[in-house]
C-alpha positions as CSV (number, residue, x, y, z in Angstrom):
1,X,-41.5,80.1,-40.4
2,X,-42.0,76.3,-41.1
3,X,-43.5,75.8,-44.5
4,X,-46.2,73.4,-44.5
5,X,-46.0,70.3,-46.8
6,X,-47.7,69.9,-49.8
7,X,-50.9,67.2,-48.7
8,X,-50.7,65.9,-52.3
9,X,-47.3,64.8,-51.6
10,X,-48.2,63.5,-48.0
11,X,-51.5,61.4,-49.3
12,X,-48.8,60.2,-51.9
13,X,-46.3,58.6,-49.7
14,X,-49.2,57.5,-47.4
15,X,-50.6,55.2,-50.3
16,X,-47.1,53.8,-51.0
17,X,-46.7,52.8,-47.9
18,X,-50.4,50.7,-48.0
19,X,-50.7,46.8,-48.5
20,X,-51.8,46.3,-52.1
21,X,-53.8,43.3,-51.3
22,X,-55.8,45.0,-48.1
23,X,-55.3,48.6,-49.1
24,X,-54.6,49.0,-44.9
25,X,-51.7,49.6,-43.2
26,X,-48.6,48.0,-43.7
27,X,-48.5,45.1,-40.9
28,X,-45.1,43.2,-40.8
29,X,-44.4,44.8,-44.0
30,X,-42.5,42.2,-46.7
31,X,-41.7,42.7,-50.5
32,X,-41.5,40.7,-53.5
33,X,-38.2,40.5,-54.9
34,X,-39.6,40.6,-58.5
35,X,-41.6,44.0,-58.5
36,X,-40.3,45.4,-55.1
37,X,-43.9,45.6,-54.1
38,X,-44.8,46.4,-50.1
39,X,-47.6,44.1,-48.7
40,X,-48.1,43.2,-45.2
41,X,-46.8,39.6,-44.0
42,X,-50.4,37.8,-43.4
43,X,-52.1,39.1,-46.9
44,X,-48.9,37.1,-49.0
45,X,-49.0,34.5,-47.0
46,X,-52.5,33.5,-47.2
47,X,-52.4,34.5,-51.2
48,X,-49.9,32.3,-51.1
49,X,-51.2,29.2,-49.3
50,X,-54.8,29.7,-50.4
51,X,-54.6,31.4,-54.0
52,X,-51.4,30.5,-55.9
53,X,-47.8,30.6,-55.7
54,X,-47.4,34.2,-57.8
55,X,-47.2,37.5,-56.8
56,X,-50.2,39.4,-56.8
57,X,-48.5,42.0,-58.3
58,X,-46.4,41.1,-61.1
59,X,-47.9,37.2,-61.7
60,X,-44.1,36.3,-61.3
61,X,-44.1,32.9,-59.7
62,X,-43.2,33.4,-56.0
63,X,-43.0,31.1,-52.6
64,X,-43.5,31.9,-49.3
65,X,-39.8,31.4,-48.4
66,X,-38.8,34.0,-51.1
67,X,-40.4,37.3,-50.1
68,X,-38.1,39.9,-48.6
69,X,-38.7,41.0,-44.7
70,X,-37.8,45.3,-44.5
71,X,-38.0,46.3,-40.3
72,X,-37.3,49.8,-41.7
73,X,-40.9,50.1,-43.1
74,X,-42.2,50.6,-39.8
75,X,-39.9,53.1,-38.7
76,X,-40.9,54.9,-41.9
77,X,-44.5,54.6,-41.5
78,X,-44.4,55.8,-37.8
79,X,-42.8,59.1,-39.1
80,X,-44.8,59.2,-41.8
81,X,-48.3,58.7,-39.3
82,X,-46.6,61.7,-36.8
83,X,-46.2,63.5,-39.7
84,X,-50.2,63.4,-40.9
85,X,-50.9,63.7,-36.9
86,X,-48.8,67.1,-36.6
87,X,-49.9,68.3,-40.0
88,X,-54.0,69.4,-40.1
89,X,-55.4,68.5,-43.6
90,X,-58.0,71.1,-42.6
91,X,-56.0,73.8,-41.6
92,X,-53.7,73.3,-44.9
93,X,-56.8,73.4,-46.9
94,X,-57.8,76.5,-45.0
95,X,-54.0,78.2,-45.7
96,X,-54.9,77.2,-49.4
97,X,-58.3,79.2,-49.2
98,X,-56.9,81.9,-47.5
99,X,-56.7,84.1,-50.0
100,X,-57.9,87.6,-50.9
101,X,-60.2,87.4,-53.6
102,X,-59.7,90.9,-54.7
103,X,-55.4,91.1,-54.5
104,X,-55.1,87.4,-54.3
105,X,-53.0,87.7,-50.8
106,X,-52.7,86.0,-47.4
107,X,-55.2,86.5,-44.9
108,X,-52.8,88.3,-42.2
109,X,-55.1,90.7,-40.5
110,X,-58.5,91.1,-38.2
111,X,-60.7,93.5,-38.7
112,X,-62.4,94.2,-35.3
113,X,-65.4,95.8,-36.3
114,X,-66.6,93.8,-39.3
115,X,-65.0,90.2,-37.5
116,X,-63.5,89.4,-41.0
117,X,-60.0,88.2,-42.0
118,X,-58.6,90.6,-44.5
119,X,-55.0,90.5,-46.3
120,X,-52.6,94.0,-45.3
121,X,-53.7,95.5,-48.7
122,X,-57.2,95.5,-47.8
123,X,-56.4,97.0,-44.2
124,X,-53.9,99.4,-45.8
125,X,-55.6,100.5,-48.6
126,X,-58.6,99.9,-49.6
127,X,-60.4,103.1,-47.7
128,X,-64.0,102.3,-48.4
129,X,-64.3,99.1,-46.7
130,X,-62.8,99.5,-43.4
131,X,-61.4,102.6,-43.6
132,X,-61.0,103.7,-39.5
133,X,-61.3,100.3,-38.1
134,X,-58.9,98.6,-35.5
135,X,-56.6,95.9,-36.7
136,X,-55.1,93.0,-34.7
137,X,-52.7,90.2,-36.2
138,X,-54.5,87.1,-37.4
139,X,-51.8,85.1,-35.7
140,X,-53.2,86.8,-31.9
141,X,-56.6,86.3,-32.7
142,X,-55.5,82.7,-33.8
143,X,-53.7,82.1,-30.2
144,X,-56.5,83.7,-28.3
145,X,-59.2,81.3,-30.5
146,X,-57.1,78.7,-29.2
147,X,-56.8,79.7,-25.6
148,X,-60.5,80.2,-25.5
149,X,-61.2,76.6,-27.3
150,X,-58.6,74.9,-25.2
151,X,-60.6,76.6,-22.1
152,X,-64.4,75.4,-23.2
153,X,-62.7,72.2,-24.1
154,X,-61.0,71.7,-20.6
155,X,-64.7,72.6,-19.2
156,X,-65.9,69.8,-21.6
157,X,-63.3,67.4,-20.2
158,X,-64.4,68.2,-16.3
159,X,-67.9,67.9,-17.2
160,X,-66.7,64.6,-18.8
161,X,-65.4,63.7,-15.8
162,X,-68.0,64.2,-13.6
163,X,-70.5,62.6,-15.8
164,X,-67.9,59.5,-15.7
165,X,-68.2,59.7,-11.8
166,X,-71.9,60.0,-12.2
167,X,-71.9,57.0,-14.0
168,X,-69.5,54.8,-11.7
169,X,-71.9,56.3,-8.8
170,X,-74.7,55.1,-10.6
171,X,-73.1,51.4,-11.2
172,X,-72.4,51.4,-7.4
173,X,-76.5,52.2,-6.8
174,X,-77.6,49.3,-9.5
175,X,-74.7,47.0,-7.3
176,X,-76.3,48.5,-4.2
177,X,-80.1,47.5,-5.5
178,X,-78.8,44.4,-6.7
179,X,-77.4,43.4,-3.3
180,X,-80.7,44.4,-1.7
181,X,-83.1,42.4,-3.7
182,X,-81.1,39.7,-3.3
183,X,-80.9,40.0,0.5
184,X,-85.2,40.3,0.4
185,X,-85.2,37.4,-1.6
186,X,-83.1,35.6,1.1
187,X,-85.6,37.0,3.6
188,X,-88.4,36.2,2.0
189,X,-87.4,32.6,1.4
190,X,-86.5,32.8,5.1
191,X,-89.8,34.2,6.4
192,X,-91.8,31.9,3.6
193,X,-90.1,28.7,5.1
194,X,-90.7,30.1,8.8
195,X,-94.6,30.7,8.0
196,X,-94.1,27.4,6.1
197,X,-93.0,25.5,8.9
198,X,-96.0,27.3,11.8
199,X,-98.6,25.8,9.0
200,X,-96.7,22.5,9.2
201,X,-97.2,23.0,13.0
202,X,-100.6,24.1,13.2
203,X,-102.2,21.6,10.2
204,X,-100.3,18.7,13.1
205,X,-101.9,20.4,15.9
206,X,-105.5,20.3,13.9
207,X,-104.6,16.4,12.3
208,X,-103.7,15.3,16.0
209,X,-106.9,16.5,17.5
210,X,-109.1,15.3,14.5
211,X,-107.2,11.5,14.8
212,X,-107.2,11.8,18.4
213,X,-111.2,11.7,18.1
214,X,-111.4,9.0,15.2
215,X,-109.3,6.7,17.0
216,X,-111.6,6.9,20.0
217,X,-114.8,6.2,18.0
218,X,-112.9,3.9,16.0
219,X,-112.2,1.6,19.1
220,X,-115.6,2.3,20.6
221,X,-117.0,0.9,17.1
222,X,-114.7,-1.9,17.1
223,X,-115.8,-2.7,20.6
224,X,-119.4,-3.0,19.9
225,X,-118.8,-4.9,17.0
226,X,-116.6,-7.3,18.8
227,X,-119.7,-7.8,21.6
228,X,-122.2,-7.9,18.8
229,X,-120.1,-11.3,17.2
230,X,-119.5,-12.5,20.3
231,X,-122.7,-12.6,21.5
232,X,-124.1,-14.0,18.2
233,X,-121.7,-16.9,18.5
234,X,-122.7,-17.4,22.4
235,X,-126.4,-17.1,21.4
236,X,-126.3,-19.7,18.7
237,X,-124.4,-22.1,20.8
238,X,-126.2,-21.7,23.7
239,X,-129.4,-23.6,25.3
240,X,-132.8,-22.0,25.3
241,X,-132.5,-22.6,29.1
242,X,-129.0,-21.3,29.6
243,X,-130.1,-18.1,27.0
244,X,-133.1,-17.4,29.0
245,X,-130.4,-17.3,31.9
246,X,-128.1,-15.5,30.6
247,X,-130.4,-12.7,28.7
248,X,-130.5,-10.2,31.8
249,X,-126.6,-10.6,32.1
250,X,-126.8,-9.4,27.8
251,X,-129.5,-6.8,28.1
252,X,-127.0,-5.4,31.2
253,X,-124.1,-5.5,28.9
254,X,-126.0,-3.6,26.0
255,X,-127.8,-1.4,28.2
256,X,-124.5,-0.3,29.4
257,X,-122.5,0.4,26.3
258,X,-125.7,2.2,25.2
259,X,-125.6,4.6,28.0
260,X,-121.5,5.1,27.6
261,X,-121.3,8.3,26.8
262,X,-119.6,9.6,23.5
263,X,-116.5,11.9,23.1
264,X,-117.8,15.4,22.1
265,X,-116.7,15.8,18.6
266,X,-114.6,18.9,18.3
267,X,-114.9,20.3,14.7
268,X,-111.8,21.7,13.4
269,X,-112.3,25.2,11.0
270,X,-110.9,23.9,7.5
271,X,-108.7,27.3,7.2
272,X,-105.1,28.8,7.7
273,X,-104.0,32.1,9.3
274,X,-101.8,33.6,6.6
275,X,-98.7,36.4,7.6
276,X,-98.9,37.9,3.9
277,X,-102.4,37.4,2.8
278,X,-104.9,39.0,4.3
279,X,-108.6,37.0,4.7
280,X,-111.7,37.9,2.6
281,X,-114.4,39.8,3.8
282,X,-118.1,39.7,2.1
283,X,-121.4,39.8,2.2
284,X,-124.3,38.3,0.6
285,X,-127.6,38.9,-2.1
286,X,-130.4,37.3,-2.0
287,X,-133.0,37.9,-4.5
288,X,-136.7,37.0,-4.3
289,X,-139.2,37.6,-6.8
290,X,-136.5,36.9,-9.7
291,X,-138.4,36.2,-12.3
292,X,-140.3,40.0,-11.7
293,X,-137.0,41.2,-11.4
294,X,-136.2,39.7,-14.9
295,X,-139.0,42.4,-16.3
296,X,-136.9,45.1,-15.0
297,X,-133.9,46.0,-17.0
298,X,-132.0,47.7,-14.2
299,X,-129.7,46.5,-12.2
300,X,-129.8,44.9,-8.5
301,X,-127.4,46.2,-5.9
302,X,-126.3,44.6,-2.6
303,X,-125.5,46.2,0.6
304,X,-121.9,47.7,0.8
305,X,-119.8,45.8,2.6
306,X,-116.1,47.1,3.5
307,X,-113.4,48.4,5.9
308,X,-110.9,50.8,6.2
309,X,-113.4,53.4,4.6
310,X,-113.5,51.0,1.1
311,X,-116.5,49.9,0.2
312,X,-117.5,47.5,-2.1
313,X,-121.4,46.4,-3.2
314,X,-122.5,43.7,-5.9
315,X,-124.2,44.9,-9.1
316,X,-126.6,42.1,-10.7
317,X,-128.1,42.1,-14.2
318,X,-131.2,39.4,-13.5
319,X,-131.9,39.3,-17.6
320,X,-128.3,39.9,-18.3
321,X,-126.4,43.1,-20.0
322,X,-125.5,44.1,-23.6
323,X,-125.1,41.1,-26.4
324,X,-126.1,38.3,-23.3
325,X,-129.2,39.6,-22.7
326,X,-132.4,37.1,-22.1
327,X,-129.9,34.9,-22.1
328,X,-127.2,34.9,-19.1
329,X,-127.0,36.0,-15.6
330,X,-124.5,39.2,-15.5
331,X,-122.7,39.6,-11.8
332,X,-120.2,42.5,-11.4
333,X,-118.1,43.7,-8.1
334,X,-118.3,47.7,-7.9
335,X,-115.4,49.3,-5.8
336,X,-117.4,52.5,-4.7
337,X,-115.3,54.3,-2.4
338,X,-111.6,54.2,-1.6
339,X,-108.4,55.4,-2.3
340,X,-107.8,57.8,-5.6
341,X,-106.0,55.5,-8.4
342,X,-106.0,51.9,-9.7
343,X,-105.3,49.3,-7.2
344,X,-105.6,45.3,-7.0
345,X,-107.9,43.0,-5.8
346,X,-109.1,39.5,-5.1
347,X,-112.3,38.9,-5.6
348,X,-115.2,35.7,-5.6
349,X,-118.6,35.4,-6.5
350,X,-120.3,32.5,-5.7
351,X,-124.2,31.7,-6.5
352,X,-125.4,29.1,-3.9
353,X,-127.0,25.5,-5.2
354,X,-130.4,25.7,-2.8
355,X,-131.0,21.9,-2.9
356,X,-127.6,21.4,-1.2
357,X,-127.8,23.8,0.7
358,X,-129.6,22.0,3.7
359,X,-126.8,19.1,3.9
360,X,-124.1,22.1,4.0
361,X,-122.8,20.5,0.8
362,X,-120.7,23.3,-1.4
363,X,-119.3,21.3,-4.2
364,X,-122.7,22.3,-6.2
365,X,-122.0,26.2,-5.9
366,X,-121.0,28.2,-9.1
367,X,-118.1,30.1,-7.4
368,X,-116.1,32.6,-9.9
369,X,-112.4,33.9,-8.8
370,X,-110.6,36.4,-9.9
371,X,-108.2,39.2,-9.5
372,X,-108.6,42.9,-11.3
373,X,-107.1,46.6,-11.1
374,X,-110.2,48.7,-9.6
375,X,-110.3,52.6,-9.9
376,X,-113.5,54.4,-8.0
377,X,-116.9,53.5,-9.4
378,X,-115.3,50.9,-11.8
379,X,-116.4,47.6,-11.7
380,X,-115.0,43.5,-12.9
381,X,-116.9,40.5,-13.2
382,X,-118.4,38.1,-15.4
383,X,-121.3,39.2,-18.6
384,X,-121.6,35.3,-19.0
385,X,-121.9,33.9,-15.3
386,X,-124.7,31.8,-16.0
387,X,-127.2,30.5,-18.0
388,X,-130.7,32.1,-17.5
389,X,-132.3,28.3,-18.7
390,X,-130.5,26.6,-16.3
391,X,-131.4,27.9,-13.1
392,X,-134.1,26.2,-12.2
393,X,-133.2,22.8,-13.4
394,X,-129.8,22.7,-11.3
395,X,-131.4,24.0,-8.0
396,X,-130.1,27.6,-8.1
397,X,-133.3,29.2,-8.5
398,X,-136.0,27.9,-6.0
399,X,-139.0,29.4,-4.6
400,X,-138.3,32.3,-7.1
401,X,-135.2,33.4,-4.9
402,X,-131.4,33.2,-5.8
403,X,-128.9,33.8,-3.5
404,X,-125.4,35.1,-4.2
405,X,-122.3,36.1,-2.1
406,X,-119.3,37.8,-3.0
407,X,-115.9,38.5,-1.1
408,X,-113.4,40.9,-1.6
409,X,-109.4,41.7,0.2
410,X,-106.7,43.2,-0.9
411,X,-104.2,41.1,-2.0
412,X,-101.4,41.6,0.4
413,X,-101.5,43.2,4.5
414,X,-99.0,46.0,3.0
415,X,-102.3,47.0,0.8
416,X,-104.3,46.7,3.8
417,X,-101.7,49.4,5.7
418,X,-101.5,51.4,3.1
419,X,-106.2,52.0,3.3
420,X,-106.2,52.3,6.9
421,X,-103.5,55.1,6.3
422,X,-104.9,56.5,3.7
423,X,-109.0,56.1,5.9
424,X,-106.7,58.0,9.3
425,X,-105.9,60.9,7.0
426,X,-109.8,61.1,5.7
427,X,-111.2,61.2,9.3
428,X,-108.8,63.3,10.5
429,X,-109.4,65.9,7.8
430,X,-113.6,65.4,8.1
431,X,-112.9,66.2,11.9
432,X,-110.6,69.2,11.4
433,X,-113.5,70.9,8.5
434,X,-116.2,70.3,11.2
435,X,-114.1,71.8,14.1
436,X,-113.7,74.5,11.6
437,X,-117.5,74.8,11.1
438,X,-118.3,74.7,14.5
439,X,-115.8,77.4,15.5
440,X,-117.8,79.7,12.4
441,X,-121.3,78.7,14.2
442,X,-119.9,79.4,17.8
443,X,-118.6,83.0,16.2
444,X,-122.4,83.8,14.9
445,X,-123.9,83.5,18.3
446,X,-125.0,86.9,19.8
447,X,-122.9,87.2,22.4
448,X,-125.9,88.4,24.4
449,X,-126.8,84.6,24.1
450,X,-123.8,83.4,25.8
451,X,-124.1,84.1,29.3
452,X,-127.9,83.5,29.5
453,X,-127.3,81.0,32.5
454,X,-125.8,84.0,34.7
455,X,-128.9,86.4,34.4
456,X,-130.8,83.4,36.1
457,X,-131.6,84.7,39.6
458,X,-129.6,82.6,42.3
459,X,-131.7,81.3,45.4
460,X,-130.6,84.1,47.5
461,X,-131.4,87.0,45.2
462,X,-134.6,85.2,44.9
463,X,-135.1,85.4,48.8
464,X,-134.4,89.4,48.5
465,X,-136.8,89.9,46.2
466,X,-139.2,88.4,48.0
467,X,-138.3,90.5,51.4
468,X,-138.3,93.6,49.5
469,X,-142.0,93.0,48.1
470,X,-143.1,92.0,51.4
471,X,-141.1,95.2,52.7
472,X,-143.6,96.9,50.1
473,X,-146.5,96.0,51.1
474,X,-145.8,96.8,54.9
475,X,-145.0,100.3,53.3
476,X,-148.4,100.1,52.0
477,X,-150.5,98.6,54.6
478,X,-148.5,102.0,57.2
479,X,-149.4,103.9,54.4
480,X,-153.3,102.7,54.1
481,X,-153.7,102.1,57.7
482,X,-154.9,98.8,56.9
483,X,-153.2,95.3,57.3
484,X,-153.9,92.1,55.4
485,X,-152.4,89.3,55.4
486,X,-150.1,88.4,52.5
487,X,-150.6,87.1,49.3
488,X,-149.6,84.0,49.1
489,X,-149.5,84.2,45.1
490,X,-148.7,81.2,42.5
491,X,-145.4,82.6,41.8
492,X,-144.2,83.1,45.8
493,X,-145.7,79.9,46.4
494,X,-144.2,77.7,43.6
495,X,-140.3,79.4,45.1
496,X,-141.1,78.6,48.6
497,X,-142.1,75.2,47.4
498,X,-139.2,74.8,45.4
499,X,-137.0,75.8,47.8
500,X,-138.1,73.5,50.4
501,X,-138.7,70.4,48.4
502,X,-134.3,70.2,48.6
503,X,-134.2,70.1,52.0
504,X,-133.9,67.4,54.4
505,X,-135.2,69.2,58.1
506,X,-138.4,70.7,58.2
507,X,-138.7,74.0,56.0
508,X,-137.2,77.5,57.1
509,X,-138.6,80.2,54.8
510,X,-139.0,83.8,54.9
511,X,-143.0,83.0,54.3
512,X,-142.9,80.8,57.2
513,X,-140.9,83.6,59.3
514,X,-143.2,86.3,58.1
515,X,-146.5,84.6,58.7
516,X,-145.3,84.0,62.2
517,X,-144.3,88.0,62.7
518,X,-147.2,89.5,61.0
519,X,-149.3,89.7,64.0
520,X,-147.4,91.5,66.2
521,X,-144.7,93.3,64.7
522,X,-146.0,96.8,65.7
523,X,-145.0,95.7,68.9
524,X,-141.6,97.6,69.1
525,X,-140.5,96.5,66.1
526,X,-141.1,98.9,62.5
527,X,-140.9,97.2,59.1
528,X,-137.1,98.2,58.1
529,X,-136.1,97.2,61.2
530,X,-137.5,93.7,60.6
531,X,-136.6,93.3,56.9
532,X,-133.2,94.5,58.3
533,X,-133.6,91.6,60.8
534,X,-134.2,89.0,58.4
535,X,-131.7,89.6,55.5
536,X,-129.0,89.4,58.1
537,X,-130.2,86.1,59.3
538,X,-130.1,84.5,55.8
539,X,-127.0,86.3,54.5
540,X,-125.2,85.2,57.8
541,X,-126.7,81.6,57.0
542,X,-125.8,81.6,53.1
543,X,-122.2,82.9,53.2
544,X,-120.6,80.0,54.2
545,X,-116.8,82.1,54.9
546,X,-118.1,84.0,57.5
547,X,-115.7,83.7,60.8
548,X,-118.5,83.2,63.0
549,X,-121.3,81.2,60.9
550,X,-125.2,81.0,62.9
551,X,-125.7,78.0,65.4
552,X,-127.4,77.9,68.9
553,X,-124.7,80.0,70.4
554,X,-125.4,82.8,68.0
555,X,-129.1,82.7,68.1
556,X,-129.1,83.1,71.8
557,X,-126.7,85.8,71.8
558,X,-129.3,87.5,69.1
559,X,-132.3,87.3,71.2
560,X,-130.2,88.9,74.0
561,X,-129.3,91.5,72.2
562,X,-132.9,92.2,71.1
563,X,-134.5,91.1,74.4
564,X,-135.2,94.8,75.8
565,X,-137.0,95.8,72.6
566,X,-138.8,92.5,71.4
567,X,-142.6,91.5,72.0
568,X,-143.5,87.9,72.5
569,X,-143.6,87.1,69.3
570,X,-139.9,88.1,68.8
571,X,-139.4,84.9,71.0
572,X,-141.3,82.8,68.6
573,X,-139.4,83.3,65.7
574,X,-135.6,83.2,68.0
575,X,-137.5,79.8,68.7
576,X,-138.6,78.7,65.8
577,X,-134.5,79.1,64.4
578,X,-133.4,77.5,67.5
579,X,-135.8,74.5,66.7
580,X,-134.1,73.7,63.5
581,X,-131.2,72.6,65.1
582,X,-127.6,73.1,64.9
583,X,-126.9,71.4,62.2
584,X,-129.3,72.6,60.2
585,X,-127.9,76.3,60.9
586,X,-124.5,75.5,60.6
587,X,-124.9,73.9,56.9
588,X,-124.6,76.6,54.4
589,X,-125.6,74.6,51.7
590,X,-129.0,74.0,53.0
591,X,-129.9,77.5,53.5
592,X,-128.4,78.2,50.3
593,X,-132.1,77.6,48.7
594,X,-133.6,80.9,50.3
């Protein structure tokens, strides 16, 4: 077993084999042949050429030329170096401190149990301390510690590595968002010179029709004033006789560029359409009765104005707010509903000068621009906006009224996008919660509610009801022995009315069929057998999918067939359904009513 070197010794030769001028590493290594002292090459020289021509060392005088060059200095101090490398100061230390304090041994064993290093006397016997426990050789547990370190550390390394391809992936993103911003910036530039270039085009297009008109009045105006000199000069050269002449010829000429007529101006709107900025939209605020308003100490708000589901209104102090107060006009913008979080906006407010108002002259206007971060119910503008004292006197206050206007947009379309977006989601969301709440209300109608439009009696059940209470009273009047005439009661006569009033051809009704009957219906023919007669006469009439449906045909083959037991009147009624006419009998829908 190799016997470790004593470090004293080792740090030793180490500082022998320093530079005693830099107290490094020998570089180049060179002696002085006075004192045989090792310094490196550089450190002599410039003591030499800078200091003075003796050795550091020994103060023997010495030149540059005279020191003494040893190559085998290096080859020593590489040994030396893989000698420190091989040999751990720590773990030599450690050999030194591994020692038994009670027997003063080497630490050769492992005690399992109490995971302490012990020295073979302890293990062997010293009974009261780990007397029973398993032993191992400190040298295994040394080579396993290793194995196990040299494991975590290899771990360590390919987390290393991964981390270091991490961060080459992550140079490769910054590169990657590099290139892109630089490639928007390019298209940017390119879409900036192409909207540059359309506003070039248009502000020609709006210059070419404005000169286009101003060099037609412009040569209209130098017309007339060439005529007007001319016929100055030919006036004051001219005769009183030859004027008096020639004055119808003048009034023609004048009376005639009067009546040209003039281009119609076209006026040109002083704006731009912009690709990237969207326009302003606003509203306006005018206050009357300021100076009663001044009394109040609340604020004035404007109608909301907005899109997109944001709304914006303007907030006005008349006798200003806080420290300005009775003494400046406070105007605020208040964002009162939109999106949740801060966003940007332009804004203006602009208080209109009422005595230039009429010649449409805005350079008198107090207009205030700005641009703030808005959150809901948060509002930006200006404590100070004007003087209270000088409203009047500069024609901003007149006939006790003031009138502002404000305008308000987002300050790019992307913004605009991103509202309308966010609006869609709102009123899709309002529409699914009331579908939801109508569903819940459809759910808490009785369903006996429901179909209240199919217990209304259709036209024909109508008609049987009607036969079957006339049945009844034939039953009655057998019964009595006496007949009356129907009652033609309000009910009866507002169905038959009803019925009737949809049709086109005279009236068929059982009323009218009845009151024709009544008479003589004795004669050969009982009450069943006519109520029996009648129902089939309508039902044949209403059922329009019948194979054989009722015209003339039919209603001759029906009195036939009833010809041997029918009275006179009998005849009257087959007539009076003949008389409505096949059309009339064939139409389902028109008997439909009965």
């Amino acid at each position: 077993m190799a016997v470790a070197p004593n470090p004293e010794y080792l740090q030793t030769l180490l500082e022998t084999f320093k530079c005693f001028i830099c107290m490094e590493k020998i570089q180049d290594a060179h002696l002085c042949p006075h004192c045989s002292k090792l310094c490196c090459y550089s450190c002599m020289r410039r003591w030499l050429t800078e200091q003075r021509s003796q050795c550091p060392h020994c103060r023997a005088t010495l030149h540059l030329h005279e020191i003494v060059n040893c190559r085998w200095v290096e080859d020593l101090s590489e040994q030396l170096d893989c000698l420190n490398s091989t040999v751990n100061v720590g773990s030599i230390r450690q050999s030194q401190e591994q020692r038994c304090e009670t027997h003063n041994e080497q630490l050769s064993v492992f005690c399992i149990p109490c995971n302490l290093t012990i020295c073979h006397r302890c293990a062997l016997f010293d009974n009261s301390a780990h007397n029973g426990h398993s032993f191992r050789p400190v040298e295994d547990i040394y080579n396993e510690t290793i194995a196990q370190l040299g494991e975590s550390c290899d771990n360590l390394k390919t987390k290393e590595e991964m981390i270091k391809k991490d961060i080459k992936e992550l140079d490769k993103n910054i590169k990657l968002v590099q290139q892109a911003k630089e490639q928007k910036v390019r298209e940017i530039r390119t879409a900036v010179e192409c909207m540059m270039i359309d506003l070039e085009k248009d502000l020609n297009n709006k210059l070419t029709t404005l000169l286009t008109q101003k060099n037609h009045l412009v040569n209209e105006s130098e017309q007339i004033e060439e005529f007007l000199h001319d016929c100055d000069l030919e006036i004051s050269r001219m005769p009183m006789s030859q004027l008096i002449n020639n004055a119808p010829r003048f009034k023609r000429t004048i009376s005639a560029m009067q009546n040209k007529q003039s281009p119609v101006l076209m006026s040109v709107y002083p704006d731009f359409h912009s690709e990237v900025i969207p326009k302003f939209e606003g509203g306006n605020l005018i206050i009357k009765s300021f100076s009663d308003k001044m009394v109040q100490s609340e604020p004035i708000y404007s109608l909301p104005i907005g899109c997109n589901g944001v709304s914006w209104r303007l907030k006005v102090y008349p006798n200003g707010n806080g420290i300005v107060r009775d003494r400046y006009l406070s105007v605020f913008l208040e964002l009162t509903s939109g999106p949740a979080g801060v966003s940007r906006y332009d804004y203006r407010i602009e208080m209109v000068n009422q005595l230039n108002e009429q010649i449409n002259d805005k350079s008198k206007n107090v207009l205030r621009e700005f641009t703030s971060d808005f959150e809901i119910g948060e509002c930006w503008g200006y404590n100070r906006f004007f003087r209270l004292d000088l409203l009047i006197n500069e024609g901003f206050l007149q006939q006790d009224t003031l009138i502002l206007k404000f305008s308000v947009r987002p300050p790019t379309y992307y913004q605009k996008c991103r509202e309308q977006q966010w609006y869609l989601s709102k009123l899709e969301l309002e529409r699914s919660v009331l579908l939801q709440q109508f569903e819940e209300l459809k759910q808490k109608i009785p369903a006996k509610v429901k179909p209240i439009s199919r217990e209304i009696p259709s036209p024909k059940k109508k008609l049987k009801i009607k036969i079957q209470s006339l049945l009844d009273e034939f039953e009655c009047a057998e019964t009595t022995g006496h007949l009356k005439s129907p009652i033609k009661d309000q009910e009866v006569q507002g169905a038959s009315c009803e019925t009737a009033s949809n049709m086109v051809h005279p009236p068929l009704s059982i009323q009218t069929l009845y009151d024709n009957e009544f008479q003589n219906r004795f004669q050969g023919e009982t009450a069943q057998s006519m109520f029996e007669r009648l129902s089939r006469l309508f039902e044949e009439s209403d059922n329009p999918d019948r194979p054989s449906p009722i015209h003339m045909n039919n209603v001759n083959s029906i009195v036939l067939d009833h010809i041997e037991h029918s009275s006179p009147s009998d005849f009257r009624l087959e007539n009076c359904l003949r008389n409505m006419g096949e059309n009339q009998l064939t139409s389902p829908n028109k008997l439909s009513g009965y």
